[in-house]
N, C-alpha and C positions, 0 to 999 in steps of 0.2 A: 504493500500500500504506500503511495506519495505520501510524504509529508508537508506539511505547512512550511516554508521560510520565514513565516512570518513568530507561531507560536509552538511549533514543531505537531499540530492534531491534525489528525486522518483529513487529506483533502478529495472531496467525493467527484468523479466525473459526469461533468454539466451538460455534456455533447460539445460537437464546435471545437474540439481541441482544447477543450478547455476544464479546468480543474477549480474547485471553493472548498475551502475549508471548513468544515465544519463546526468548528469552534469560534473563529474568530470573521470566518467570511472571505480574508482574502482569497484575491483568484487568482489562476497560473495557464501559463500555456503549456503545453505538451514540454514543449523545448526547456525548459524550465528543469524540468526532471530528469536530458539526458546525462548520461554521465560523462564527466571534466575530466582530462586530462589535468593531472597536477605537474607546476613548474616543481622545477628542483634549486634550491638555493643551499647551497653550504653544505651539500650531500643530503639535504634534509628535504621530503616533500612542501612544497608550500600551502598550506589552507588553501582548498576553496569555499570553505565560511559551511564545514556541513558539521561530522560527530567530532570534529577536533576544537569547535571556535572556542570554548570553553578552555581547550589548553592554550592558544594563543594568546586568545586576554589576559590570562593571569600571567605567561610568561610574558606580555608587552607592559604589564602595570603593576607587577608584585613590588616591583623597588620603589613604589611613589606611594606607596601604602602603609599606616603609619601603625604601630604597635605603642600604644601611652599606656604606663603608669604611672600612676596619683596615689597617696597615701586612701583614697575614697575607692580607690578601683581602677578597672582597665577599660580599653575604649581603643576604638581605631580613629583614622583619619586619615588624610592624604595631600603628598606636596601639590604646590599651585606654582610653583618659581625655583629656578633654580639657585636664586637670592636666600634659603631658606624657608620662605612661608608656607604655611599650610593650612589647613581648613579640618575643624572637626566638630562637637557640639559643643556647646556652653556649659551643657548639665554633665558633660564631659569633664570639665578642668574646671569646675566650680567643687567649694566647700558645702557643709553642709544649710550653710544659711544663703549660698546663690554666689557669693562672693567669688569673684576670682581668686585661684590658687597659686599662682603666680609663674611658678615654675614644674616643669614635670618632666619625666624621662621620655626617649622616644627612641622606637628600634626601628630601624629601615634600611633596606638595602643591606642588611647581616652586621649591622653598626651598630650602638646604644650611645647614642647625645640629650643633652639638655635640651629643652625649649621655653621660652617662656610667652607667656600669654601677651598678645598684645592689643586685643580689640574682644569685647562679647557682645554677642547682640542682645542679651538678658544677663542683668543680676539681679531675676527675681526666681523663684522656686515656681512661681502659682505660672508664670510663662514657658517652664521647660516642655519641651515635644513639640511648640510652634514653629513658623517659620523664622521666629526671631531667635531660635536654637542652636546660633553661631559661633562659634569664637576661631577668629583667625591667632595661629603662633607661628613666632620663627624658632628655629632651630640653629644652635649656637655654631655649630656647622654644618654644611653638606657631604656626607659620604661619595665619594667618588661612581659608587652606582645607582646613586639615585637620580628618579626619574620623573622628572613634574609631569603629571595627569594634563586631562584638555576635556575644556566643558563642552558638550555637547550642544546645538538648537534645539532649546529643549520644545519648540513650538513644532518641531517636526516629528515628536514624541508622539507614540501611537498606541492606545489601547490593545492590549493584545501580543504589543510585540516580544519578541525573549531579550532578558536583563539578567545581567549578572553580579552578584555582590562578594566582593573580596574584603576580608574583616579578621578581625579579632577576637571571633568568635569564644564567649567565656573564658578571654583571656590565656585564651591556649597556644597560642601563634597562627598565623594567616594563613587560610581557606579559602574556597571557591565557594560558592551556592548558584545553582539557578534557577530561570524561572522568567513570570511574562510578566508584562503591568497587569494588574488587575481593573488598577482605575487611574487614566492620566490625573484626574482632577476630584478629587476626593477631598471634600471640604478646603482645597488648596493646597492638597496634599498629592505626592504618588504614589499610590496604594501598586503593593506588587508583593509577589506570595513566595518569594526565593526564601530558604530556614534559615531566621536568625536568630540569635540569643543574645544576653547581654555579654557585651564586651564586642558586639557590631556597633555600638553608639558612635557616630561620627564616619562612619567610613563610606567611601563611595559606592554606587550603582551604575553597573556601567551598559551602553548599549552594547548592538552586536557588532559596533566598528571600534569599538572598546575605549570612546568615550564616555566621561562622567553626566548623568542625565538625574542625579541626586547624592543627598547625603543623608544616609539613614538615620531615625529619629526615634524611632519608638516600633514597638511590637502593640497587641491589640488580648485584653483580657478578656475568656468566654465567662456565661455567668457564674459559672462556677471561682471564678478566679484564676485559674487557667489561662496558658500561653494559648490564642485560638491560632488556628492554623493557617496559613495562606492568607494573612492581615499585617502583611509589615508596610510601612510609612515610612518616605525621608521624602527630605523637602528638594523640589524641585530647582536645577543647577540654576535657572533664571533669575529664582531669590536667593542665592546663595552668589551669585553674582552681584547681583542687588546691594547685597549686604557687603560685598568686599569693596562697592562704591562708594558706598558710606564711608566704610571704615579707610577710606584714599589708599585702599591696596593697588598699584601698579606694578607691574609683570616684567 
């Protein structure tokens, strides 16, 4: 059975040469499906964006991807400059009263540096998980593999399409997850269902060209209390851009 390109679900034939998806709707033509020959680079096949896209991402963005400890806990994040800065959440590098923490550890690119805080968009508690759930830091150096990320248009962001989130997961070291948007536009939010836990706070979501198209915010409680499933949140790169104009971050 074809797959989607778009969300990877069964795409059903329409007649016409032509294929829809049955999960998300997009259509394809026949051609679409045959099979690519792969370039060769460096002795290595090169993607043509099908079961490997997943390893390309990570190997094109594992080094821009940040590992923080805080006396409060762990969190991800990600460079934006090869100047040092980077971007993760507030409630990330915040105390317990909302306050900036000043300074915190950070691993990237197989390195462990300082950083310290330089801009939040909240130092309030009652505002964590919104779109003001920023805080830009630099890092007291640059490790020589590291690799500043790229924001996406996030207005060409599509319902449905496959996302991937590289993080911090429970503060265990960096991971892949995948998964589709759920909802471009979720109370202002980008709802998308790739597994995450705490210690993804701050770290990016990337498309399938493996740029950043959010920064994770928060997960979603079932009634019980409960991690619910397929309900994670980060704020879309356009406010997250937003917020590094405010804060006069230049590149």
């Amino acid at each position: 059975m074809n797959k989607c390109k778009v969300c990877g679900g069964p795409c059903e034939d329409v007649g016409g040469g032509k294929f829809q998806c049955e999960f998300c709707g997009a259509t394809f033509s026949a051609s679409d499906f045959a099979p690519k020959s792969s370039a060769v680079r460096g002795g290595r096949p090169e993607s043509t964006g099908g079961s490997d896209l997943g390893a390309d991402i990570f190997e094109k963005n594992v080094n821009g991807v940040l590992e923080l400890t805080m006396s409060t806990g762990r969190a991800s994040g990600y460079l934006i400059g090869a100047n040092g800065y980077a971007v993760t959440n507030s409630h990330a590098v915040a105390l317990n009263d909302g306050k900036s923490c000043g300074q915190c550890q950070v691993k990237i690119a197989g390195e462990t540096v300082s950083a310290t805080v330089v801009a939040m968009g909240t130092q309030d508690n009652r505002m964590h998980c919104t779109n003001s759930d920023l805080a830009l830091i630099r890092l007291s150096r640059v490790p020589a593999y590291a690799t500043p990320l790229k924001f996406a248009d996030y207005h060409k962001v599509r319902t449905g399409e496959r996302v991937f989130v590289i993080g911090n997961s429970l503060g265990e070291g960096l991971c892949i997850t995948s998964g589709i948007v759920s909802d471009k536009d979720r109370d202002g939010q980008l709802m998308y269902d790739c597994p995450t836990n705490p210690g993804n706070s701050g770290g990016p979501v990337f498309n399938s060209d493996g740029q950043v198209i959010g920064t994770h915010v928060r997960g979603t409680l079932n009634q019980s209390g409960g991690k619910a499933q397929g309900m994670n949140y980060a704020i879309p790169s356009s406010a997250v851009e937003e917020f590094l104009s405010r804060a006069s971050f230049r590149r």
